[in-house]
LOROLO-960622 format. One record per residue (C-alpha): residue number from 1; x, y, z. Coordinates in pm, whole numbers, m for minus. Each point is the difference from the previous one (the first is absolute). Layout:
# LOROLO-960622
> NUM X Y Z .
...
This chain:
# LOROLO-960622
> 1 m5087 m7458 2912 .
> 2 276 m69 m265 .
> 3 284 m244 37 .
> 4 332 106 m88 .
> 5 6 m261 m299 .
> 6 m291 160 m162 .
> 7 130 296 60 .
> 8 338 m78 m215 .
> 9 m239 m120 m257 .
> 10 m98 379 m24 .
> 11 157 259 m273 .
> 12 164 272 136 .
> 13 m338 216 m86 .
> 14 m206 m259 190 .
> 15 188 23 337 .
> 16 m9 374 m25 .
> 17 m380 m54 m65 .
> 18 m17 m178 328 .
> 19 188 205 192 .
> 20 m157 303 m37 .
> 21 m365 m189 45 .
> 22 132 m133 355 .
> 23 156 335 121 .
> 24 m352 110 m82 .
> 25 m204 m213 198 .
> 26 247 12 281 .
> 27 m47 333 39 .
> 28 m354 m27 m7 .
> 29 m19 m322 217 .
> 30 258 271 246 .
> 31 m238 304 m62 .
> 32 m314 m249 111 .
> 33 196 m123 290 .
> 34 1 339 139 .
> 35 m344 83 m18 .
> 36 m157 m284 83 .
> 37 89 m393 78 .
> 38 96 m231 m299 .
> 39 m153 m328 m59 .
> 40 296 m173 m93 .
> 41 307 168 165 .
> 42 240 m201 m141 .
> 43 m71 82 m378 .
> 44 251 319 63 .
> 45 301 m226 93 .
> 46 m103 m203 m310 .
> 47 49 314 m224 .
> 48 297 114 135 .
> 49 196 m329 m56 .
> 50 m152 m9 m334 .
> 51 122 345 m63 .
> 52 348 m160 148 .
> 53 22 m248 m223 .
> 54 m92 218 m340 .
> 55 294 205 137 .
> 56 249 m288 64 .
> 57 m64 m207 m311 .
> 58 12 356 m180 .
> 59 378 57 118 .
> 60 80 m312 m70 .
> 61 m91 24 m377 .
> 62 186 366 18 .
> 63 316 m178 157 .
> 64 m19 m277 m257 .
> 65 6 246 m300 .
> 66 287 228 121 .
> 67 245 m278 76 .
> 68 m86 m195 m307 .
> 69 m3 179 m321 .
């Protein structure tokens, strides 16, 4: 799992990078979780507050740009 101050570390490219690689194991880990039982349960709630905090540190960094030129 990646803490939010390594994730501001990250160039814009990066987070995207990450992003996309979380949304696709969560929907594997959620594909797996219907089939059969997961080993570690929890590792879906990890992606999807990673995914959350790509997103949040993303519109941030939008925000910051349009109100400072």
């Amino acid at each position: 799992m990646t803490k939010t101050t390594e994730l501001r570390e990250m160039s814009d490219d990066q987070l995207e990078a990450t992003a996309n690689e979380a949304g696709q194991t969560l929907f594997r880990l959620r594909f797996q979780s219907q089939s059969e039982r997961l080993n570690t349960p929890s590792e879906i709630r990890k992606n999807r507050r990673t995914i959350a905090r790509v997103k949040t540190i993303q519109t941030e960094r939008s925000k910051a740009t349009t109100t400072n030129p």
